[in-house]
LUMVEXSE-799976 format. One record per residue (C-alpha): residue number from 1; residue in three letters; x, y, z. Coordinates in steps of 0.25 Angstrom, whole numbers, plus 5000, padded with zeros to 4 digits. Layout:
BEGIN
NUM / Ala / X / Y / Z
...
//
This chain:
BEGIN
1 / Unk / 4947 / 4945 / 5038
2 / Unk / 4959 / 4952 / 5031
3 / Unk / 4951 / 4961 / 5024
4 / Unk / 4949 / 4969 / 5036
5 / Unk / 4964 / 4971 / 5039
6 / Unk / 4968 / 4976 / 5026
7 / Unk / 4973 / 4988 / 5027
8 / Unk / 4967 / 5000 / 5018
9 / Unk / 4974 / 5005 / 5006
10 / Unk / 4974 / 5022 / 5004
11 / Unk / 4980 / 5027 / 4991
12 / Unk / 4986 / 5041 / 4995
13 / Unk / 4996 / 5052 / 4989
14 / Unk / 5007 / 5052 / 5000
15 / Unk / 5013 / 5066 / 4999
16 / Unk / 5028 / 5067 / 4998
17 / Unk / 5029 / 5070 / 5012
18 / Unk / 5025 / 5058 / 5017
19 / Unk / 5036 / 5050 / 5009
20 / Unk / 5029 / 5038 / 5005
21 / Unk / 5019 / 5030 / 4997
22 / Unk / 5013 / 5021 / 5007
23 / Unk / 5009 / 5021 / 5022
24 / Unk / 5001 / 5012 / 5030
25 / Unk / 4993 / 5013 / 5044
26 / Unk / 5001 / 5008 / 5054
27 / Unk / 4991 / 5002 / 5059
28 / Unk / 4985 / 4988 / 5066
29 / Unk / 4990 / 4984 / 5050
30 / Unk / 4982 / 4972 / 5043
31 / Unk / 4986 / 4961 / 5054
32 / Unk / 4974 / 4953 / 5061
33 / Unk / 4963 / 4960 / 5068
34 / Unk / 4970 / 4975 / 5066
35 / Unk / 4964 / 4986 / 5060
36 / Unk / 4969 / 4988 / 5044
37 / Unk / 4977 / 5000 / 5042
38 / Unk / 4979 / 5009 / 5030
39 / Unk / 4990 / 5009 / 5019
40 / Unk / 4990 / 5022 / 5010
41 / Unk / 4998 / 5019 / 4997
42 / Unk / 5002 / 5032 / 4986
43 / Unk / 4995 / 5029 / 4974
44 / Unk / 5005 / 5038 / 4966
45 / Unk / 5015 / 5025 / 4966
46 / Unk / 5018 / 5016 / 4955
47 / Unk / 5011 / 5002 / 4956
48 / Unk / 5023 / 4995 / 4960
49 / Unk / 5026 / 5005 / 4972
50 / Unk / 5012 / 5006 / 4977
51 / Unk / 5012 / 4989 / 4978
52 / Unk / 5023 / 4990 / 4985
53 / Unk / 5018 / 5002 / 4994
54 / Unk / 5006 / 4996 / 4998
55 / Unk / 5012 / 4984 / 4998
56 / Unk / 5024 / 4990 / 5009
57 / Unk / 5012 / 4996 / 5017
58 / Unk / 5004 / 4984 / 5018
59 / Unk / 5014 / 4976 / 5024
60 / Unk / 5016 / 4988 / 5036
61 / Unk / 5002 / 4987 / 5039
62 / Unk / 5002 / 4972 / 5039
63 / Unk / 5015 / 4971 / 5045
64 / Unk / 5020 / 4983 / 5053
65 / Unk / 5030 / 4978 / 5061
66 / Unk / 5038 / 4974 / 5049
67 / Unk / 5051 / 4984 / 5045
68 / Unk / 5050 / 4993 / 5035
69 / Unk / 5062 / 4985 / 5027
70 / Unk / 5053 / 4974 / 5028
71 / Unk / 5041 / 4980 / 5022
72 / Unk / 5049 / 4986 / 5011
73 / Unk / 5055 / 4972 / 5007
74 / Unk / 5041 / 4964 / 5008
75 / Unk / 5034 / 4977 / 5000
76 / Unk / 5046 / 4976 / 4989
77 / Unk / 5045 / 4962 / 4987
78 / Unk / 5028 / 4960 / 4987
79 / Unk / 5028 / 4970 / 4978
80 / Unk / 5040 / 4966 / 4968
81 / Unk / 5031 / 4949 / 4969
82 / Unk / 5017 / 4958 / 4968
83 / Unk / 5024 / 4966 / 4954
84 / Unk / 5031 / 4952 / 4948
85 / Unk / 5017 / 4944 / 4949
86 / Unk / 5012 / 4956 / 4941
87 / Unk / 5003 / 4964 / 4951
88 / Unk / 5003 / 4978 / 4948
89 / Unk / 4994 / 4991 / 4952
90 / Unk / 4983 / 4994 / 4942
91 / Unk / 4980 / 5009 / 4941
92 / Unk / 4965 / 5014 / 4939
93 / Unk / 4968 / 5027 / 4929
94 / Unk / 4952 / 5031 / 4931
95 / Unk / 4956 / 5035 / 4944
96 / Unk / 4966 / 5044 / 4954
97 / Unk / 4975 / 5040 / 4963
98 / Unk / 4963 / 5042 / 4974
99 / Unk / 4955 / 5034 / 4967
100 / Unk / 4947 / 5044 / 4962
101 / Unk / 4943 / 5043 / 4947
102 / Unk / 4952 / 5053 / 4939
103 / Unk / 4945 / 5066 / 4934
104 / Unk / 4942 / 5065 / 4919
//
């Protein structure tokens, strides 16, 4: 079942130290009969980055032994098809970035 390698999905600030937006596992990654690892994504992007983010690390957990250029250029262009066939991130503004609802 594929359901069971998908990896999870963690929203998280990343501070400026850690210079990033997105990270994964590097794990066993998604491939048949390994563990599913984890993808953190940093919710304070704009919906077009965050696709490609979560788009950039799902490919390294599925695929690890690609080169970064590599996941770059198959992030860049699933993302740029995703956004001309309309597919955009809906935000819910009852709740925080952790998913928590906002104080009234």
């Amino acid at each position: 079942m594929i359901s069971s390698r998908i990896p999870a999905v963690i929203e998280r600030r990343f501070s400026k130290r850690e210079k990033g937006v997105g990270a994964h596992s590097d794990q066993e990654g998604c491939r048949p009969g390994k563990r599913p690892g984890t993808i953190k994504v940093d919710p304070r992007q704009t919906p077009r980055n965050y696709c490609e983010t979560l788009i950039h690390e799902t490919i390294h957990e599925c695929c690890p032994y690609l080169e970064e250029w590599v996941v770059e250029d198959l992030g860049d262009m699933i993302e740029c098809v995703l956004h001309r066939a309309g597919y955009r991130r809906i935000y819910d503004l009852t709740k925080t970035c952790e998913g928590k609802p906002k104080p009234k």
